[in-house]
N, C-alpha and C positions, 0 to 999 in steps of 0.2 A: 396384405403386409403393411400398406401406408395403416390402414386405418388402426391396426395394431398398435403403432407405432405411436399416431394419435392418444389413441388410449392411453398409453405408458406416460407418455408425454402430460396429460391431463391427472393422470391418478397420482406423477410426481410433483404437479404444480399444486394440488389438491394435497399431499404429505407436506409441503412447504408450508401450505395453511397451517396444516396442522401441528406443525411445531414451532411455528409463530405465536400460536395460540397458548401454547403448552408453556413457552418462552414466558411470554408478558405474562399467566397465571402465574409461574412462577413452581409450574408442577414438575413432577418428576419426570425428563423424556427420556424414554424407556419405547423398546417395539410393541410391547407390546400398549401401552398407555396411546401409542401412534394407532395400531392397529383396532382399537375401540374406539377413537375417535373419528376415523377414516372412512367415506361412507361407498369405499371399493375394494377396500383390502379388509380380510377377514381377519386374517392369522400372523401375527407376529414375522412369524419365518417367512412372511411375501417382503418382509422387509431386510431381515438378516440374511437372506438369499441373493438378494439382487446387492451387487456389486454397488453400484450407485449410490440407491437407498441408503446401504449402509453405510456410504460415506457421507452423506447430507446425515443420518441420525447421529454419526459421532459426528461430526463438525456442529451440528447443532445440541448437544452432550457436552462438548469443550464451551463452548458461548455461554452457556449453565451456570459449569463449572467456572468460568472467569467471573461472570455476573453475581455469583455467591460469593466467589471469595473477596470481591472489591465491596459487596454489601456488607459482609461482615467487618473490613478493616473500617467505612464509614457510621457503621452500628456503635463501637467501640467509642467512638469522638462525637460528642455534642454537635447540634444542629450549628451554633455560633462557628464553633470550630472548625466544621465541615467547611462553611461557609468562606470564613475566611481563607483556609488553604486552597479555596477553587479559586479566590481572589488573587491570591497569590500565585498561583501554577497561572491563573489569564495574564498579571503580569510578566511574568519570566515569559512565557509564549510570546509576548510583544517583543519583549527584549532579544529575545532569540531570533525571531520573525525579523527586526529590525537591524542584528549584527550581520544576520544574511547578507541580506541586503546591500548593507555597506562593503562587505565582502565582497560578495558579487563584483560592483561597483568599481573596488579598488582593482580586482581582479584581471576586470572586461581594459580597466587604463594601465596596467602591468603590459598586459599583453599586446595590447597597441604596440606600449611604447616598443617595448622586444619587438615587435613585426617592424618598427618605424626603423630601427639599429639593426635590421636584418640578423638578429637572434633567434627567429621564429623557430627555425630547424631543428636549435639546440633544447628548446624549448619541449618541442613534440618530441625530440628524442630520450628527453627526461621523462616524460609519460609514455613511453612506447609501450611498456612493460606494466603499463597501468590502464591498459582499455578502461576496466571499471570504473576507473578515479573520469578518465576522462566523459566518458557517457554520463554522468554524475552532472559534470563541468556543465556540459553539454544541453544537460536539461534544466537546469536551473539560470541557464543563460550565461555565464560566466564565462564561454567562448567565443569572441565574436567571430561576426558571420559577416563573409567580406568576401567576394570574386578574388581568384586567384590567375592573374596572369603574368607575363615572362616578361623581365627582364631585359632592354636589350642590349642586346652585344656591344659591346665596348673593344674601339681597335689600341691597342698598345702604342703608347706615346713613344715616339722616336726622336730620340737624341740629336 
């Protein structure tokens, strides 16, 4: 059974090649175009059959399909022009890269200060309903990360 399993394992790393291949030519992928190049699978349907297969031949179909359609809208625009709007799109990426950043930043000393004014609560109660946003927060650093202990007791001033 392992050594099966091997195999599968091997003929699907080997179908990877092959429409790697088939990718950068620039051919059509297709089972059966897979299964001619393939030097374990004979027949198209060892690929439309198997569950998997089939999903690595359309996920690598859709890569295709996106790689022709962005070659065609840069086929349409002159090399100069190409050029310039990659210039372009790298500066906005800085920029963007860069507002992050500052966000972040402004953020991570928002929230201090709120934890400093003991607002915190009201704070995580505003995101309660927003896991998302927060996990988000979360991973771009925009939360700070701080041990959280208590408080102490305070006795009532007496008159």
């Amino acid at each position: 059974m392992t050594e099966h399993l091997n195999e599968a394992g091997a003929t699907d790393e080997q179908m990877r090649d092959v429409l790697d291949a088939l990718l950068a030519n620039d051919d059509d992928i297709t089972a059966r175009a897979v299964a001619r190049l393939h030097p374990a699978i004979s027949a198209a349907s060892s690929i439309t059959r198997s569950r998997a297969r089939s999903r690595l031949l359309a996920e690598y179909q859709e890569r295709q399909a996106q790689y022709r359609r962005w070659r065609g809208r840069v086929s349409h625009t002159s090399a100069a022009n190409a050029a310039s709007s990659l210039a372009d799109k790298d500066i906005r990426i800085a920029e963007l890269e860069a507002a992050v950043q500052l966000l972040t930043a402004s953020h991570l000393a928002l929230l201090r200060t709120v934890g400093e004014m003991g607002g915190f609560a009201k704070w995580a109660q505003f995101y309660e309903h927003h896991q998302a946003a927060r996990d988000r927060l979360v991973e771009i650093g925009a939360i700070p990360i701080a041990p959280v202990s208590a408080l102490p007791k305070s006795t009532p001033k007496r008159p």
